[in-house]
C-alpha positions, 0 to 999 in steps of 0.5 A, spaced: 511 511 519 511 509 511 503 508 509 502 505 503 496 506 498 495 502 493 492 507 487 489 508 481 491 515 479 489 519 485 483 514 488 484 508 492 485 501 487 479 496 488 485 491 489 492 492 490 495 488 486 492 490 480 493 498 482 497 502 477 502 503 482 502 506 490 501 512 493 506 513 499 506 517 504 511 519 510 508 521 516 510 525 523 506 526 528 501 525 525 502 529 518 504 527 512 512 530 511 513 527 504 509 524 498 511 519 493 508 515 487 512 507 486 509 504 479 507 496 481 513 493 478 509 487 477 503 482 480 506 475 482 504 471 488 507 473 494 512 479 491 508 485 492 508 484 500 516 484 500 517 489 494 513 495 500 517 491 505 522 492 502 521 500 501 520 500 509 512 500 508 509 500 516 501 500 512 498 498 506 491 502 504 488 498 499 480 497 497 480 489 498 486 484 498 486 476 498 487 472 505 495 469 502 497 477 501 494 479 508 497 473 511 505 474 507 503 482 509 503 481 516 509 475 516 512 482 513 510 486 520 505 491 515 498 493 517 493 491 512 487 496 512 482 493 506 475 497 505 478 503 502 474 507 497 475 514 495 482 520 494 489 516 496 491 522 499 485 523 504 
């Protein structure tokens, strides 16, 4: 599983689409295996739902997000978890 965290430095973005980049986490039976950062490659409406698609992303953390990014997300079959606060990697 592929977890996605939008992320200003080490804490969680307000909004996914503004953050500097995502935090992403490779999981196995429940614990992290590998751990990269991708740098935003750009705010356009509807890109960066495809962009995670496409990196193989299966959940996206983010503190908020707009109604037509969770609904581009979830066409994509990513799980979209808003309210986040806090270190990316917690």
């Amino acid at each position: 599983m592929k977890i996605a965290v939008a992320s200003e430095g080490t804490l969680v973005a307000e909004h996914f689409g503004h953050c500097e980049g995502f935090t992403i986490f490779d999981a196995q039976d429940k614990k992290i295996v590998n751990k990269q950062f991708v740098a935003n490659p750009g705010h356009r409406p509807g890109f960066l739902p495809v962009f995670l698609h496409e990196q193989g992303t299966n959940v996206i953390i983010s503190g908020g997000m707009g109604p037509g990014a969770i609904e581009i997300f979830n066409e994509n079959d990513i799980e979209v978890i808003t309210g986040a606060t806090g270190d990316a990697e917690t």
